[in-house]
C-alpha beads as a LAMMPS data file, in Angstrom:
LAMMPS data file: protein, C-alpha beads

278 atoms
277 bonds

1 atom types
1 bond types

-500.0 500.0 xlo xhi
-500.0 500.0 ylo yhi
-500.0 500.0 zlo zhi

Masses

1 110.0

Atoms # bond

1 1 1 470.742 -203.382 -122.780
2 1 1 468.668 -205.678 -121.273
3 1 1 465.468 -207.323 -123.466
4 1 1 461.796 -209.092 -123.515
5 1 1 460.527 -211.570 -125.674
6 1 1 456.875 -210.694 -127.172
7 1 1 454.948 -212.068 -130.191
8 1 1 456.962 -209.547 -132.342
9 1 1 460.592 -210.753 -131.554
10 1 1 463.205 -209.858 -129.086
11 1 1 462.638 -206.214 -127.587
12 1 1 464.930 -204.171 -125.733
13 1 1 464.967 -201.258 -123.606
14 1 1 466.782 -199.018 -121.357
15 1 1 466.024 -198.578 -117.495
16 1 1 467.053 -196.000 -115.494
17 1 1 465.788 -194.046 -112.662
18 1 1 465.271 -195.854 -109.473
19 1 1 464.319 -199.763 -110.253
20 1 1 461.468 -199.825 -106.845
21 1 1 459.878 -196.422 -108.190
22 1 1 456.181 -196.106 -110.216
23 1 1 457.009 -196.959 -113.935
24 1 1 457.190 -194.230 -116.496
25 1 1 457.569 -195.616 -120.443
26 1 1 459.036 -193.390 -122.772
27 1 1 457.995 -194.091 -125.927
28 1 1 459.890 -192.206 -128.876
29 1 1 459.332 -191.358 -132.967
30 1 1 459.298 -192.790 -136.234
31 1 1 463.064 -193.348 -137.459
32 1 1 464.274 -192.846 -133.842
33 1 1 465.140 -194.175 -130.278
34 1 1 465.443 -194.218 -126.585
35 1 1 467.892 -191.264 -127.673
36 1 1 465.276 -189.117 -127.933
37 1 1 465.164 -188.257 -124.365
38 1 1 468.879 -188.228 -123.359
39 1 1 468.918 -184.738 -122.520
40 1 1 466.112 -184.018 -120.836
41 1 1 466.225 -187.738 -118.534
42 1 1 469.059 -185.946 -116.528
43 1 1 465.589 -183.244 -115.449
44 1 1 463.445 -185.978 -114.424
45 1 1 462.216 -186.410 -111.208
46 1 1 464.179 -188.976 -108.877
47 1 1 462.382 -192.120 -107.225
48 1 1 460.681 -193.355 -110.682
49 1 1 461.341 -196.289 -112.801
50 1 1 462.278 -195.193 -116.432
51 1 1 461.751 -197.147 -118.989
52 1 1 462.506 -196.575 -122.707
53 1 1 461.713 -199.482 -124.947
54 1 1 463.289 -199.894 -128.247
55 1 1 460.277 -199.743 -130.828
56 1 1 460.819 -201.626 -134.373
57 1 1 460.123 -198.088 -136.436
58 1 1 463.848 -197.487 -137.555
59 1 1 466.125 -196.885 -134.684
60 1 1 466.337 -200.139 -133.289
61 1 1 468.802 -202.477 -133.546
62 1 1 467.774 -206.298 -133.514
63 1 1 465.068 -207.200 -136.065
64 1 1 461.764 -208.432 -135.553
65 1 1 460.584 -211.990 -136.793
66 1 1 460.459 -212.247 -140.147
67 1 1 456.386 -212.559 -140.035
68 1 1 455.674 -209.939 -137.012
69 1 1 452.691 -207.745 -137.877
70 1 1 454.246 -204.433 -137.876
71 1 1 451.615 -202.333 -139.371
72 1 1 450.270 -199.807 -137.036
73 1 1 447.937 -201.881 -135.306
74 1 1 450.575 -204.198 -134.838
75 1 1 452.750 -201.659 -133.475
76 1 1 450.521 -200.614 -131.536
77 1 1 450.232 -204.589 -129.698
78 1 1 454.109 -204.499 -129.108
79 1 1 453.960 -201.410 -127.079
80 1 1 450.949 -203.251 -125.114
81 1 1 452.570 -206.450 -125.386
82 1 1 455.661 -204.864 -123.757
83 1 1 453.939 -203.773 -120.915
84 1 1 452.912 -207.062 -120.225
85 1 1 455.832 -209.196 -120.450
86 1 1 457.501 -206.646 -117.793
87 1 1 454.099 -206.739 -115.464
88 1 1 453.504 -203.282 -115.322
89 1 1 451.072 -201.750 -113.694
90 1 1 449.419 -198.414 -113.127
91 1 1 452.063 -197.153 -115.672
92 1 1 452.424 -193.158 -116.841
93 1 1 452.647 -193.301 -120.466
94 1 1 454.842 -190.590 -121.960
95 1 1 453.670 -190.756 -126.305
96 1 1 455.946 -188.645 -128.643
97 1 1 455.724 -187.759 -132.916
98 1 1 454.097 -191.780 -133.300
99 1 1 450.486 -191.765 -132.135
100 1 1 450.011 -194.978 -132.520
101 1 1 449.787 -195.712 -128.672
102 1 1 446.954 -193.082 -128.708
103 1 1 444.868 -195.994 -130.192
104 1 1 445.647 -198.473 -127.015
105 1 1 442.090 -197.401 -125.910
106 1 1 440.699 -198.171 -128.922
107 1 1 441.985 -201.816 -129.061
108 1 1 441.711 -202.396 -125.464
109 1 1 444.740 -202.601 -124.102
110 1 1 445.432 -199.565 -121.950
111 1 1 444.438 -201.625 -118.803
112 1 1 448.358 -201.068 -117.437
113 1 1 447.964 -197.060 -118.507
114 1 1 447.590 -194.831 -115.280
115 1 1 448.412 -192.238 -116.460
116 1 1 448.647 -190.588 -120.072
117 1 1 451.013 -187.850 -121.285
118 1 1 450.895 -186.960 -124.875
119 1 1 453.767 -184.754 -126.352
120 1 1 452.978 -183.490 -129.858
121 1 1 452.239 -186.665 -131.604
122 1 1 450.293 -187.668 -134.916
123 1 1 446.079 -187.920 -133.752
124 1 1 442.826 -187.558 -135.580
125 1 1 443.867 -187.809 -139.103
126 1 1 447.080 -186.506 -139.187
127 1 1 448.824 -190.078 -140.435
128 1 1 451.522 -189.284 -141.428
129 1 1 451.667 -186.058 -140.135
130 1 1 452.171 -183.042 -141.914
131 1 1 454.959 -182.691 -144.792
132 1 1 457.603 -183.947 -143.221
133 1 1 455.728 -187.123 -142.132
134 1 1 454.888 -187.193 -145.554
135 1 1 458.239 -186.560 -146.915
136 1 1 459.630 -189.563 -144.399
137 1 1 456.562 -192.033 -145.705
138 1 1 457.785 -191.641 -149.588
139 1 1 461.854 -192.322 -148.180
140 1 1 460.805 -195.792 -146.980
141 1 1 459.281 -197.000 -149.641
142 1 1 462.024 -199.839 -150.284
143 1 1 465.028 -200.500 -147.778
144 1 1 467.195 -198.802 -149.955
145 1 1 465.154 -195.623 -149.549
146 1 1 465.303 -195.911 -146.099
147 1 1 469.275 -196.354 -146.312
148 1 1 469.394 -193.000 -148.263
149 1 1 467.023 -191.321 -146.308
150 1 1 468.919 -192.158 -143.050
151 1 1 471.955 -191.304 -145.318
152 1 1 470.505 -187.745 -145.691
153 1 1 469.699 -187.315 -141.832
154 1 1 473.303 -187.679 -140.441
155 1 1 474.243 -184.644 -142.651
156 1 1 473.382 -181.363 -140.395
157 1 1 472.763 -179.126 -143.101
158 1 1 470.567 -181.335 -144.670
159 1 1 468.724 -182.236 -141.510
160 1 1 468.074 -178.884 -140.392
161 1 1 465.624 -178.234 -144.393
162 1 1 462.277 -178.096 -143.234
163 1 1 460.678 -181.255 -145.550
164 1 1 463.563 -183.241 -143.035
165 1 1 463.845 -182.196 -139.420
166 1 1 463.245 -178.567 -139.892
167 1 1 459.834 -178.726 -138.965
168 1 1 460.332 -181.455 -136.366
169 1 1 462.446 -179.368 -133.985
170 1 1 463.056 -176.009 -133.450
171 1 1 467.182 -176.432 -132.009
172 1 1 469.512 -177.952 -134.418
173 1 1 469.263 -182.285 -132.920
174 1 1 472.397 -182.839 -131.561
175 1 1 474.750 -185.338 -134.097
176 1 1 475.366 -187.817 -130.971
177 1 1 471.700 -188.571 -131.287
178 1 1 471.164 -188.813 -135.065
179 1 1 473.953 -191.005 -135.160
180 1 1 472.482 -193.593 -132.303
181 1 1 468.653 -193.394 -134.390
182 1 1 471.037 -194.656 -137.429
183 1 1 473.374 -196.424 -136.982
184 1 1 471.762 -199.935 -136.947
185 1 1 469.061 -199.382 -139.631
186 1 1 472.157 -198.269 -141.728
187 1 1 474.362 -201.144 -140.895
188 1 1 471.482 -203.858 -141.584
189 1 1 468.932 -204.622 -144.033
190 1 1 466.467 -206.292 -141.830
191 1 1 465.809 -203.068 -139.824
192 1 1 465.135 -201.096 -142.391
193 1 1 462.331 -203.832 -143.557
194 1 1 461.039 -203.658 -140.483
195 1 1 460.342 -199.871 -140.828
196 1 1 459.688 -200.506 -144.306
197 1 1 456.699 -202.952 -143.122
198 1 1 455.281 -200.333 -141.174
199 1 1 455.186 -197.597 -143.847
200 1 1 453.192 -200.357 -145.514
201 1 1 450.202 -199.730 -143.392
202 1 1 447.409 -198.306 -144.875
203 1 1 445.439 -195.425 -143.390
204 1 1 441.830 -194.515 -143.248
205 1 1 440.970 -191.052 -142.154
206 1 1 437.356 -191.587 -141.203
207 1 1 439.087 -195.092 -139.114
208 1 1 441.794 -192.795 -137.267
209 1 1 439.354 -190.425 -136.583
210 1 1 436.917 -193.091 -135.078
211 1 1 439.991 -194.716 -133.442
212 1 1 441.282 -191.446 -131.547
213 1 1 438.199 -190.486 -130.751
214 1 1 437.432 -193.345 -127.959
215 1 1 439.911 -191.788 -125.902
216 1 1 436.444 -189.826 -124.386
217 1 1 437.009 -193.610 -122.492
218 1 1 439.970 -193.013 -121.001
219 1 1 439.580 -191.976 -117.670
220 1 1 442.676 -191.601 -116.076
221 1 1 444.623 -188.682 -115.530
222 1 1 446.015 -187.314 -118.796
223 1 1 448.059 -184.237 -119.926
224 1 1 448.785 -183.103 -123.308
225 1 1 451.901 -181.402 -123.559
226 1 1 451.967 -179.166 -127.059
227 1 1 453.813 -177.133 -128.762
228 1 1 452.947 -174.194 -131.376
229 1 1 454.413 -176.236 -134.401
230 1 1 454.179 -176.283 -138.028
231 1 1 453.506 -180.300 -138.051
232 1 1 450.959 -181.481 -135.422
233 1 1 448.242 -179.149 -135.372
234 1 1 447.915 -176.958 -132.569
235 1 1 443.711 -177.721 -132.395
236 1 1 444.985 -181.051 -132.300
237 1 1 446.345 -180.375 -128.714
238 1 1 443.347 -178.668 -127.455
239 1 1 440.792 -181.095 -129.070
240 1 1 443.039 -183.785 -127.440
241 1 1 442.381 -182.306 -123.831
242 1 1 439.329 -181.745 -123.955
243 1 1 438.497 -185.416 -125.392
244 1 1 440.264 -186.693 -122.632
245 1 1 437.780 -186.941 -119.666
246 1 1 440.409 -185.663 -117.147
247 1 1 442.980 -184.019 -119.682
248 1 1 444.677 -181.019 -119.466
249 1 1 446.509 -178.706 -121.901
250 1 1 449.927 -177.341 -121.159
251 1 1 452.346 -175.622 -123.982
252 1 1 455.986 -175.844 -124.134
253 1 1 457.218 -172.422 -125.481
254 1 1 459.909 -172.376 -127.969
255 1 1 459.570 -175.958 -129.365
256 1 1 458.509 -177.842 -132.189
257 1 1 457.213 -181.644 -132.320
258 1 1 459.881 -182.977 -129.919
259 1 1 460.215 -180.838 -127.103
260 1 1 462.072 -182.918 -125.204
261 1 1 464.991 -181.952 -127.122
262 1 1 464.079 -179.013 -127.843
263 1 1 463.095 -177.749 -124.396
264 1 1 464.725 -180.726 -121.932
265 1 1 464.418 -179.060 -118.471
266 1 1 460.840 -177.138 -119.774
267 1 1 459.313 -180.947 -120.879
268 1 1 460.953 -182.783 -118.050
269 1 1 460.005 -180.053 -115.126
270 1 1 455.907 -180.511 -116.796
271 1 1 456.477 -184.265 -116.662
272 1 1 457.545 -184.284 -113.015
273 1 1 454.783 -181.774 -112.033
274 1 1 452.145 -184.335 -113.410
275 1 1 453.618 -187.219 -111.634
276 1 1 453.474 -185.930 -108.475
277 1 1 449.995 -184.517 -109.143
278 1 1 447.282 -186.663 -107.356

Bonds

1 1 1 2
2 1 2 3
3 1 3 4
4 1 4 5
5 1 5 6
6 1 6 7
7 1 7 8
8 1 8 9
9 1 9 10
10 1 10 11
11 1 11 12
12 1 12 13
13 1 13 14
14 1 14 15
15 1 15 16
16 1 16 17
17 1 17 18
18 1 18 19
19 1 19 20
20 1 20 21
21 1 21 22
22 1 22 23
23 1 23 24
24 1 24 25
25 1 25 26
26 1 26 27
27 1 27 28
28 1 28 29
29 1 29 30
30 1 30 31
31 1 31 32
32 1 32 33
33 1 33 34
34 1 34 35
35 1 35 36
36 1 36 37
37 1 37 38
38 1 38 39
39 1 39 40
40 1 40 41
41 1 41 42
42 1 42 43
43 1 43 44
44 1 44 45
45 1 45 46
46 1 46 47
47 1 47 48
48 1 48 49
49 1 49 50
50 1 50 51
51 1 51 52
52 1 52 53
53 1 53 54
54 1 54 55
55 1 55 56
56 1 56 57
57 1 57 58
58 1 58 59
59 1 59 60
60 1 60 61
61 1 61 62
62 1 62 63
63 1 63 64
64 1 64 65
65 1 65 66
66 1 66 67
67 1 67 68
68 1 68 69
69 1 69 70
70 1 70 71
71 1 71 72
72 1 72 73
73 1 73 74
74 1 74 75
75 1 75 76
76 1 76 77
77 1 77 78
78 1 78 79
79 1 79 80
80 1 80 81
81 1 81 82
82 1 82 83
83 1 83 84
84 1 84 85
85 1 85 86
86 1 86 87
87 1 87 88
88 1 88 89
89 1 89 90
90 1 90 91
91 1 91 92
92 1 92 93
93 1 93 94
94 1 94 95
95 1 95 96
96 1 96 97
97 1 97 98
98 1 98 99
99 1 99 100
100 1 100 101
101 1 101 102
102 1 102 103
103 1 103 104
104 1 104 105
105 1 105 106
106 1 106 107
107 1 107 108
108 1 108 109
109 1 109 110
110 1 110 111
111 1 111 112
112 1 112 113
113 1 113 114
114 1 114 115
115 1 115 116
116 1 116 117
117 1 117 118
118 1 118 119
119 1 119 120
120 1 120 121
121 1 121 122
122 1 122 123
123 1 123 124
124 1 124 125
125 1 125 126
126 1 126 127
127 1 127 128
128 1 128 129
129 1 129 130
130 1 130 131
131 1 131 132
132 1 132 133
133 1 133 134
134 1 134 135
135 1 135 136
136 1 136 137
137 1 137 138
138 1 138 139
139 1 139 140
140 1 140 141
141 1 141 142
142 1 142 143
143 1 143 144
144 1 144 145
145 1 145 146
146 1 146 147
147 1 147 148
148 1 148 149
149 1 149 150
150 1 150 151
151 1 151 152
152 1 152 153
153 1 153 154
154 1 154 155
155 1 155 156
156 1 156 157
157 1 157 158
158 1 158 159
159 1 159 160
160 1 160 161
161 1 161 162
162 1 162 163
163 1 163 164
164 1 164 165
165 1 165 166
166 1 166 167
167 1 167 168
168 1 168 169
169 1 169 170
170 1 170 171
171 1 171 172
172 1 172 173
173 1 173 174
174 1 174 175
175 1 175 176
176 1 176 177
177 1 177 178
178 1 178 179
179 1 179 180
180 1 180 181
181 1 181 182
182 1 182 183
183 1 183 184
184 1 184 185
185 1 185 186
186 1 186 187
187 1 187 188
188 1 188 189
189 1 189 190
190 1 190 191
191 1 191 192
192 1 192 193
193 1 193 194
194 1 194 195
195 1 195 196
196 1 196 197
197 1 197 198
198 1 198 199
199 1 199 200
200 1 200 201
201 1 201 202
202 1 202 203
203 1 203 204
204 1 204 205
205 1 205 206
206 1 206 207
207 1 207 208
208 1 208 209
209 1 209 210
210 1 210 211
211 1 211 212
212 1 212 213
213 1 213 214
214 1 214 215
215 1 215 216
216 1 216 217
217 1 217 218
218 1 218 219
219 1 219 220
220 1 220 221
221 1 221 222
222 1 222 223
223 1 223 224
224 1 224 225
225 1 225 226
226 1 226 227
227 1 227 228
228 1 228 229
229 1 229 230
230 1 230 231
231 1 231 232
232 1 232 233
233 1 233 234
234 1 234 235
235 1 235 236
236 1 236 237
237 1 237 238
238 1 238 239
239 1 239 240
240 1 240 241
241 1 241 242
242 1 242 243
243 1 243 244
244 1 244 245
245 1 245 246
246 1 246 247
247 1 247 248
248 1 248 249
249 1 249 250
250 1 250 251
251 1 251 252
252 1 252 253
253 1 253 254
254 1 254 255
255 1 255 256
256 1 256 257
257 1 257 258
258 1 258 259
259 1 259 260
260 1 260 261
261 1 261 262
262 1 262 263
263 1 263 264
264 1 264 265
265 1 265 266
266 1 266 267
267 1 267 268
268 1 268 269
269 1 269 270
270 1 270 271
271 1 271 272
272 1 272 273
273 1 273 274
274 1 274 275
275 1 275 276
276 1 276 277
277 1 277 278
């Protein structure tokens, strides 16, 4: 897999896709990976560069350095920072369950962002979001929480109670994947501090608000891609769109937060309708 060095440490991501094409970043969730989009990536348009960085919230596998800001408005700089050390421009930014990136505007460092694609994600005030964000906030409290609480995730019938991933998705997530969002932060202390770091962050509703809001400057092409789910709010969506100044609202049936595993060919046909859009 290859890697970038940024402030944070040693980042790495997948490519696939064709290497010449427009960029598309995949960003994924809290306690997850590039996995995330495995099945619907196969549904994807051809001709676009894919690329899936690794984020340091509890799927990854090499550890940040041992003083990287990992808070959320840290987090938020190594998804920026990543576009930078690759060069990117005029990118189509695909956000999923984190909304951190939502705040890019708000720091001033969506200058790569062409376009803007927001999959149910946490926005407005919903940090974390809903009970299962909650639930997930008190399990990494220490790294041996985390351990447990990763633990608990790679049982199915466990997974599938709605304070876990019950609310998350709507389709049992297949074991392949749980097992690849796992496996490292169970194998190794340091990840789990790193997630551990970022549960840290403290959040200010009023501040998030504020923060989210400023997308009204984002000017760019934008679609927000919703679901009717218990966890992000469905005026969330619709308050999203019409923020954005040229956002649109489109709802995957049949799905919960991540629709991409939920509904594959349903998120990845939307995706690939909005590239090609002018």
């Amino acid at each position: 897999m290859p890697s970038v060095d940024i402030d944070a440490g040693t980042l790495e991501y997948r490519e696939e896709g064709d290497p010449t094409g427009p960029a598309v970043v995949l960003l994924h969730g809290l306690l997850m990976n590039p996995a995330q989009w495995d099945t619907a990536l196969p549904w994807l348009p051809p001709g676009y560069r894919y690329l899936l960085p690794v984020l340091p919230i509890g799927g990854h596998r090499m550890p940040m350095s041992e003083g990287a800001d990992l808070t959320l408005p840290g987090m938020v700089g190594i998804v920026a920072d990543f576009l930078d050390a690759l060069d990117l421009a005029d990118v189509t930014l695909v956000v999923t369950d984190w909304g951190g990136p939502l705040f890019l505007t708000d720091l001033g460092r969506d200058k790569r962002v062409g376009k803007l694609v927001i999959c149910p994600s946490e926005a407005f005030d919903n940090f974390p979001p809903g009970l299962p964000g909650k639930v997930a906030w008190l399990a990494a409290r220490t790294t041996g929480t985390v351990w447990l609480a990763m633990r608990q995730l790679r049982v199915g019938w466990l997974r599938r109670q709605r304070v876990i991933f019950g609310m998350m998705a709507k389709k049992p997530v297949p074991q392949q994947v749980v097992d690849d969002w796992t496996a490292a932060g169970l194998a190794g202390k340091a990840v789990r501090r790193d997630l551990v770091k970022y549960c840290r962050s403290r959040f200010d509703g009023a501040d998030l608000i504020r923060a989210t809001n400023r997308l009204a400057e984002f000017d760019r092409p934008a679609l927000v891609l919703w679901s009717d789910n218990p966890v992000m709010p469905a005026e969330h969506g619709r308050r999203l769109a019409e923020l954005l100044p040229r956002g649109r609202l489109q709802i995957v049936d049949d799905a919960y937060v991540l629709v991409m595993l939920d509904q594959p060919e349903r998120t990845a046909r939307a995706i690939g309708d909005f590239l090609a859009a002018d």
